[in-house]
N, C-alpha and C positions, 0 to 999 in steps of 0.2 A: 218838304222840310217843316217841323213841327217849330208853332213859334214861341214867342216868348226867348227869359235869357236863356245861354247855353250851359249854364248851370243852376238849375231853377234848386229850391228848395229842398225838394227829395235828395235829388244829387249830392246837395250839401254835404245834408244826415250824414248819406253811404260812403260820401268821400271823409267826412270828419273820425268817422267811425276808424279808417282804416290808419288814419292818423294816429289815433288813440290809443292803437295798438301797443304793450310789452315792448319796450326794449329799445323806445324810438326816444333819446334825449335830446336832441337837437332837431331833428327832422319829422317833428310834427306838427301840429296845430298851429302852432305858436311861429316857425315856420314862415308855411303859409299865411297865417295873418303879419307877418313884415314885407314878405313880397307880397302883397295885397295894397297894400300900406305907401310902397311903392310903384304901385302901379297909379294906384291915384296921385299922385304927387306928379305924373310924367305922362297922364291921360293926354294933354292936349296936344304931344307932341306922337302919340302912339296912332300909326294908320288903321289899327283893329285891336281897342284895347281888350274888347271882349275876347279876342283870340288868345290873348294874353293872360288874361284873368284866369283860362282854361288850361293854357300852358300850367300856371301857376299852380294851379285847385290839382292836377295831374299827374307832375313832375315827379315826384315822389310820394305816390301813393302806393305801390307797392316800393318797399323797402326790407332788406335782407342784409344785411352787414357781410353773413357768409357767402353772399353771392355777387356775382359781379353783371347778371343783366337786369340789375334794378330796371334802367329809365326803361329798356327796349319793350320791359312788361308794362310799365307806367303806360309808353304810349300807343303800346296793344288793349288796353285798357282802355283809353281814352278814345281812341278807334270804337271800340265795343259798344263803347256808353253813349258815343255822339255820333255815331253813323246816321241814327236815323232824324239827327234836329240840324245837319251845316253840311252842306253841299262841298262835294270831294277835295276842291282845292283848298279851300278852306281848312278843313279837315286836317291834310296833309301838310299844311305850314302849321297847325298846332301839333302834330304830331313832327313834325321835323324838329320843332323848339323840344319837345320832353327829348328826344332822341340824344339833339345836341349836348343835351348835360354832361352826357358821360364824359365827353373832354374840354365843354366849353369851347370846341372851336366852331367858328359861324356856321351854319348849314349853307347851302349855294339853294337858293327858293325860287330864284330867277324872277325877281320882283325888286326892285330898291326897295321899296315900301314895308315888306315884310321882312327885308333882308334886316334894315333898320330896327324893325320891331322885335327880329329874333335879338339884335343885341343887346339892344336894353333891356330884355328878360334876362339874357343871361348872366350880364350887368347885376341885374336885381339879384340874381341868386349867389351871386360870388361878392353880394356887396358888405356880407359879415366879414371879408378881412380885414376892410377899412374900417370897422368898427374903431370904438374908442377901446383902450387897452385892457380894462376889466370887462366890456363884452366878448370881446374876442377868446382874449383867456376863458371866460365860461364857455363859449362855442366850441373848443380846444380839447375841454375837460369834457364835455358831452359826449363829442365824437369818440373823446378815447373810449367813454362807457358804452357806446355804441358798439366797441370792438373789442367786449372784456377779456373775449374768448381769446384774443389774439395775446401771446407773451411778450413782455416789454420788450425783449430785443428785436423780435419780427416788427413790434409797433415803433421804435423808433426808426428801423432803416427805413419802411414802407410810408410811413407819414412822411419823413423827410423827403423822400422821392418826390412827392405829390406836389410836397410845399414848394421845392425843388425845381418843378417843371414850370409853376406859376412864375416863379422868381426870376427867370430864363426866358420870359416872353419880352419882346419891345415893349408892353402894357398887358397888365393884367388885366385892365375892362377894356373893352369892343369900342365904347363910346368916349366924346367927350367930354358930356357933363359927370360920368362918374368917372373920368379919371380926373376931373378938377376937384372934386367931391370926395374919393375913395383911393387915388393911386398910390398917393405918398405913405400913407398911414397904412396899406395894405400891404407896402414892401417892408417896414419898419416891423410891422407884427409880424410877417413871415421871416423875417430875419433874424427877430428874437425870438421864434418859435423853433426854429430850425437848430439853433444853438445850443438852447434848451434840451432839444432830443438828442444832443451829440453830448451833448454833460453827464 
């Protein structure tokens, strides 16, 4: 196993790069530098924050709007690129975290430790609905340019589904400190988001 962090420098570049790409208004750079942002904030409670860091830098590097196996390529990618620097299990709980995105429900790691760690990542990534109400609206307005291609009536039924499914959970976030921090304010904007697409 090659040492040093598990996303050194170079990695950065080639991950920022993919970031930068056309067409990406919400889901790039910018991104990743909030859940980054958050990961430090909840370091000392995280069992492998570097794991995290890597979920993070990952998770959405490959990105497609028209497609629907964004994370499974994110975390075949992430596989590719850290094979040779973090020993298998390792490995496989950052790739279980990018995985998990696609529905946000916990992965089963068979670890409290990581089982933990996956939530507050995924905590982190869903932590834009609790935004304040003019971040959220611009996260909103993002996604939809994310999805020009799509016509507003497929874009209204299929967002609201989404927002829908969240709204239909006992909590929206896995933890407790984000849902003392993000619960309330994330059913408030989902609920005037939802509204909104039915007007």
């Amino acid at each position: 196993m090659a040492n040093g962090p598990l996303i050194g420098k170079a990695l950065k570049t080639e991950l920022s790069g993919l970031y930068h790409q056309p067409g990406r208004h919400y889901h790039g750079l910018a991104h990743v530098d909030a859940l980054l942002a958050l990961v430090r904030q909840h370091r000392t409670v995280l069992a492998d924050p570097e794991a995290v860091e890597a979920a993070v830098w990952f998770h959405d590097a490959i990105y497609d709007s028209r497609r629907s196996d964004n994370e499974a390529r994110s975390a075949a990618l992430a596989e590719e690129k850290l094979g040779s620097r973090v020993e298998a299990v390792r490995l496989s709980r950052i790739v279980a975290m990018i995985e998990a995105t696609a529905t946000h429900a916990l992965p089963d790691l068979g670890d409290e430790a990581a089982k933990r760690d996956a939530a507050f990542f995924l905590d982190m990534d869903l932590s834009i609905l609790g935004a304040p109400k003019a971040a959220f609206d611009s996260y909103e307005a993002a996604v939809r340019r994310e999805y020009a291609w799509v016509d507003d009536k497929a874009w209204r039924s299929g967002r609201a589904a989404v927002l829908k499914k969240f709204l239909a959970r006992p909590h929206i976030f896995h933890t407790e400190a984000f849902r003392q921090r993000f619960e309330a304010e994330a059913r408030r904007n989902i609920q005037r988001s939802i509204a909104a697409l039915a007007g």
